[in-house]
Backbone as ProteinMPNN parsed JSONL, in Angstrom:
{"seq_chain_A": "XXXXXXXXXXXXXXXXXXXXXXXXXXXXXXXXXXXXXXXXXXXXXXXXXXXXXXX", "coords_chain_A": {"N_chain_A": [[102.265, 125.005, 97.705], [103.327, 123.48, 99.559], [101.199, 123.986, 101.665], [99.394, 123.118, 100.702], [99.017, 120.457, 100.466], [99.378, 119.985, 103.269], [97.501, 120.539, 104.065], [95.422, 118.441, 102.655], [96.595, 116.104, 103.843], [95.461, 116.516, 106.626], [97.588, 117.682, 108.293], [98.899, 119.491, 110.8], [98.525, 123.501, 110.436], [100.942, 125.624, 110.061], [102.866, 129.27, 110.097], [104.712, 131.586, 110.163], [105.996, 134.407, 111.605], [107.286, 136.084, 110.09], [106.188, 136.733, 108.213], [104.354, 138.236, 105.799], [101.414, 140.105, 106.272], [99.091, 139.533, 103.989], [100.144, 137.175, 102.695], [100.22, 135.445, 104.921], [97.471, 134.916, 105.177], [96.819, 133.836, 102.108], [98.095, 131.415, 102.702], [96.666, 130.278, 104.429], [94.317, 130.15, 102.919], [95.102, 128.193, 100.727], [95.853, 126.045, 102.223], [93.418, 125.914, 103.421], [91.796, 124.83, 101.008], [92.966, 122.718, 99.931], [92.93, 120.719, 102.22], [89.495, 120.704, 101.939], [89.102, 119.837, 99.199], [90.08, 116.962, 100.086], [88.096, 116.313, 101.792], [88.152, 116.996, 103.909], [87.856, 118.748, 107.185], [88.932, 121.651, 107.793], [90.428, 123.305, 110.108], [90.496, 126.306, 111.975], [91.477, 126.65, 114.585], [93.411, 124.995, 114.801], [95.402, 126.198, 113.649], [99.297, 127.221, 113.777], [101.137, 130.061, 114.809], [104.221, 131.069, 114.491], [106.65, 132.418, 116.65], [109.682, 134.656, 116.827], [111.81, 134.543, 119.651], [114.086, 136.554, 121.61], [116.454, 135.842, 123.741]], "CA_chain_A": [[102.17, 123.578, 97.509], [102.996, 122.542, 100.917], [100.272, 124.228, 102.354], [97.375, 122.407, 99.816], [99.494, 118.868, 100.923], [99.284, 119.443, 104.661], [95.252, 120.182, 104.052], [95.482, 117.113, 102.267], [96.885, 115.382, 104.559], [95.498, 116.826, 107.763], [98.536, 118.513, 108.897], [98.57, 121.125, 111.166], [99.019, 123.701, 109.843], [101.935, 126.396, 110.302], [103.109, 130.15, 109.418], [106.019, 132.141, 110.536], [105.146, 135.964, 112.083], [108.212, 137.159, 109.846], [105.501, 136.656, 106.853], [103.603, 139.588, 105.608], [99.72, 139.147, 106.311], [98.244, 138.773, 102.858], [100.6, 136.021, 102.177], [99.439, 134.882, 106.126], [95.999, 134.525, 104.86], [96.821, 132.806, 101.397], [98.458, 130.452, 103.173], [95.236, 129.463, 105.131], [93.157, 129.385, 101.829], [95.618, 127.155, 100.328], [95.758, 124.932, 103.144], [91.733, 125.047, 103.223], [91.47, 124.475, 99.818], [93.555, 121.041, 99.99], [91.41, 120.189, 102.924], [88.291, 120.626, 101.487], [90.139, 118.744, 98.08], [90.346, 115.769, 100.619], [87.017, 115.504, 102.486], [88.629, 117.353, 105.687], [87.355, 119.914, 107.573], [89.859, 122.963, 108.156], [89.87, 124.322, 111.736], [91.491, 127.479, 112.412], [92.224, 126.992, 115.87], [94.719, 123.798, 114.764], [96.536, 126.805, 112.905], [99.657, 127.438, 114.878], [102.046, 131.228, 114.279], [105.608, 130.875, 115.336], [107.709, 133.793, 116.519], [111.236, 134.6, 117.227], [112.01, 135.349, 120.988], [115.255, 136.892, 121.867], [116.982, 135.742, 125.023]], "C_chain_A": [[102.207, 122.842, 98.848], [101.946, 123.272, 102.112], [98.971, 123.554, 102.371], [97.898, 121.061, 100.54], [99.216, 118.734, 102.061], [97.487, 119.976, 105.202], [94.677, 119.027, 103.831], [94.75, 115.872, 102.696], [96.144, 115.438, 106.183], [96.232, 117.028, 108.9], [98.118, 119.591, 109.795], [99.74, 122.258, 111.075], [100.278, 124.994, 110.482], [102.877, 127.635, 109.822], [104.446, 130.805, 110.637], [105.616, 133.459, 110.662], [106.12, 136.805, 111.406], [106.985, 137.502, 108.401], [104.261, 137.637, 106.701], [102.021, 139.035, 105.514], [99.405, 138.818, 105.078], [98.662, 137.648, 102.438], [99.767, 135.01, 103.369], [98.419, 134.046, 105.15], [95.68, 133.691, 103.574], [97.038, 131.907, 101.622], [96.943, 129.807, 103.34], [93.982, 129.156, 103.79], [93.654, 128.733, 101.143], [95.02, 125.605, 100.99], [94.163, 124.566, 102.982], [91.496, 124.621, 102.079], [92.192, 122.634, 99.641], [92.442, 120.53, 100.841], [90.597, 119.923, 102.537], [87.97, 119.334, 100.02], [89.563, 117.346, 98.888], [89.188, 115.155, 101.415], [87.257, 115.91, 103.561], [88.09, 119.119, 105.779], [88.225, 120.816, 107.839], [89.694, 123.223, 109.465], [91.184, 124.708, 112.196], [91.748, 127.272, 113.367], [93.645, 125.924, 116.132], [95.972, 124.726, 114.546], [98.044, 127.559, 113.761], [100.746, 128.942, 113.916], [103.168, 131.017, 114.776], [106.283, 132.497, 115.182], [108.815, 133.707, 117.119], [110.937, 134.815, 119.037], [113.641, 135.747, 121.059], [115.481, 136.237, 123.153], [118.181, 136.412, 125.919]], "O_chain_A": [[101.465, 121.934, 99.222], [102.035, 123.016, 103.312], [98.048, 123.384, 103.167], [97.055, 120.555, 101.28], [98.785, 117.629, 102.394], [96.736, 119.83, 106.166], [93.734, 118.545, 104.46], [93.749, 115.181, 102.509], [96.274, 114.449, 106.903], [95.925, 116.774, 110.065], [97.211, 120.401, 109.603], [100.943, 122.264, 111.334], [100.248, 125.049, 111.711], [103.791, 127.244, 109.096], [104.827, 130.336, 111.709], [104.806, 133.816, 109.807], [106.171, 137.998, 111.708], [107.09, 138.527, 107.729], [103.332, 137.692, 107.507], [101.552, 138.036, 104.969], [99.405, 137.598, 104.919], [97.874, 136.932, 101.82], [98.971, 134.119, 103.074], [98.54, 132.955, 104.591], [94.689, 132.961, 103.558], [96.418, 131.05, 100.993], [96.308, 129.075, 102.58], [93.107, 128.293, 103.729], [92.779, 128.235, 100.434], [94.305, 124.67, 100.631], [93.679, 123.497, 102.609], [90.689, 123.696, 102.168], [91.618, 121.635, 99.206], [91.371, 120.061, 100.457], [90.448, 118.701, 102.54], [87.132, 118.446, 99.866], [88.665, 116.695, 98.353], [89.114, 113.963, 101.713], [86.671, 115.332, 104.476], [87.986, 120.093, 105.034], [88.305, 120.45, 109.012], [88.535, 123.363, 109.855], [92.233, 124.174, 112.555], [92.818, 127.869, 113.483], [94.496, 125.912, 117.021], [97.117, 124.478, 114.924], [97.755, 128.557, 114.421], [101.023, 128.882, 112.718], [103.015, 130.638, 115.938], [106.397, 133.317, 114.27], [109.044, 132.795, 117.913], [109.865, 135.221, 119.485], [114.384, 135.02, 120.4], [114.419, 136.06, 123.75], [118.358, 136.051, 127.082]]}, "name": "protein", "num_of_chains": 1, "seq": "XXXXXXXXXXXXXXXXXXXXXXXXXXXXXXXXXXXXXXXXXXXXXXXXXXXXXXX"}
């Protein structure tokens, strides 16, 4: 749900590297699917991955 909203909306968008790929990749057809919903273009390179670092 908050993936289709911030397609929507034209959020960018945002996944977490603890998250197992196939979910990864639903994510992004969520998100495009809101987008598209809204009249907005999707673009993968907005899409950002976050990872842990240790220090």
């Amino acid at each position: 749900m908050a993936a289709r909203t911030g397609g929507q909306r034209g959020f960018i968008p945002i996944s977490i590297n603890l998250t197992p790929v196939e979910k990864v990749k639903r994510q992004w057809d969520i998100y495009s699917e809101g987008a598209f919903g809204a009249g907005r273009e999707p673009d993968r390179s907005q899409w950002r991955i976050s990872r842990s670092i240790f220090v």
